[in-house]
Every structure is written in C-alpha cells, then in structure tokens.
N, C-alpha and C positions, 0 to 999 in steps of 0.2 A: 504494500500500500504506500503510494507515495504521499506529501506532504500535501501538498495542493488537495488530494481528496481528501484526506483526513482533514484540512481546512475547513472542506465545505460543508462535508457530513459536520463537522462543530458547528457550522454557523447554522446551518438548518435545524441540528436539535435546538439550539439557542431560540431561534425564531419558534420554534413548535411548543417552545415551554414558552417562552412570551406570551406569545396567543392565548394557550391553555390557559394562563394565569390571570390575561385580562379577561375572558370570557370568564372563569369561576370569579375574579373578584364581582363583577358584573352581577352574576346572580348572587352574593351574598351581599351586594348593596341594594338590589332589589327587594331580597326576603327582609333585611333591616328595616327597609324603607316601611315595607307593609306592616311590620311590627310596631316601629313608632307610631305609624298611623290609628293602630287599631288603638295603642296606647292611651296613643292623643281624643282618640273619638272616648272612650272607654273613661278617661278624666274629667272630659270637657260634661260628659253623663252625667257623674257622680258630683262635679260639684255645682252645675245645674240644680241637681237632686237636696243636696246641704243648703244653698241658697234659698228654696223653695221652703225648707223646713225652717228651716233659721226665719224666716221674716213669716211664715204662721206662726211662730212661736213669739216673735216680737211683739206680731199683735194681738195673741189671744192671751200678753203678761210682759206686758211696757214695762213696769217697775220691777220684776224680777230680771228682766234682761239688762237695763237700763243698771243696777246695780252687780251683773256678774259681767258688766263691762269696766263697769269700775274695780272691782275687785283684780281680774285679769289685767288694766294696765297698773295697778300698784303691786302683783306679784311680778312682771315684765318690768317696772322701775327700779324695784327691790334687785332684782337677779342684773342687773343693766350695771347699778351704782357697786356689788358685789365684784363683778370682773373688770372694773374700771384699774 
C-alpha cells in the first residue's frame, strides 16, 4: 500500500466520521429541543395553574393572604440581613 492511498483512505474515514457526527449531533439537538419544549409547555401549565389558585384564594381571604405576604417578606429580610 502506498502512501498517497493510505492518505486518502485517512481522509475519507475522516470525512465519514464528520458526517456521522454532524448528523447524530443533529438528532440529539433535535430530541433536546422537543424536551425543552414539552418542558417549557408543561411549566408554563403549572404555573398558569398556581396563578389561578393563588388569586381564588386572594379573594375568597384578603386579610389572610394580605398578612402571609407580610410574614414571607420579613422571613426573606430576616435571611437577606443574615448572609449580608
């Protein structure tokens, strides 16, 4: 086998795993891609869902919500002035 074809045959396997490797990264940026999406649809759900619940609950108990708002930003000041 002379040099020149051992050359080519390199360069050819070279090229042929290239390829290979863009086409598979290709589908695993594709399968990623629909995973974040389901992700993002599957969030966007849920906290639709908490939003909906949270403001029935606002307003079937103003003054109970009205003060575990204030509680929660004096425990979040509390822990804030703590790791200053």
């Amino acid at each position: 086998m002379d040099a020149a074809k051992l050359r080519e045959d390199v360069q050819q396997a070279t090229r042929t795993i290239q390829e290979n490797l863009a086409e598979n990264i290709g589908r695993v940026q594709d399968r990623m891609e629909e995973r974040v999406r389901r992700g993002v649809g599957q969030t966007e759900s849920l906290l639709s869902s908490l939003n909906d619940e949270f403001g029935t609950f606002v307003r079937e108990a103003p003054l109970l919500a009205l003060g575990g708002a204030f509680a929660a930003g004096y425990v979040i000041a509390k822990v804030a002035r703590a790791f200053k």
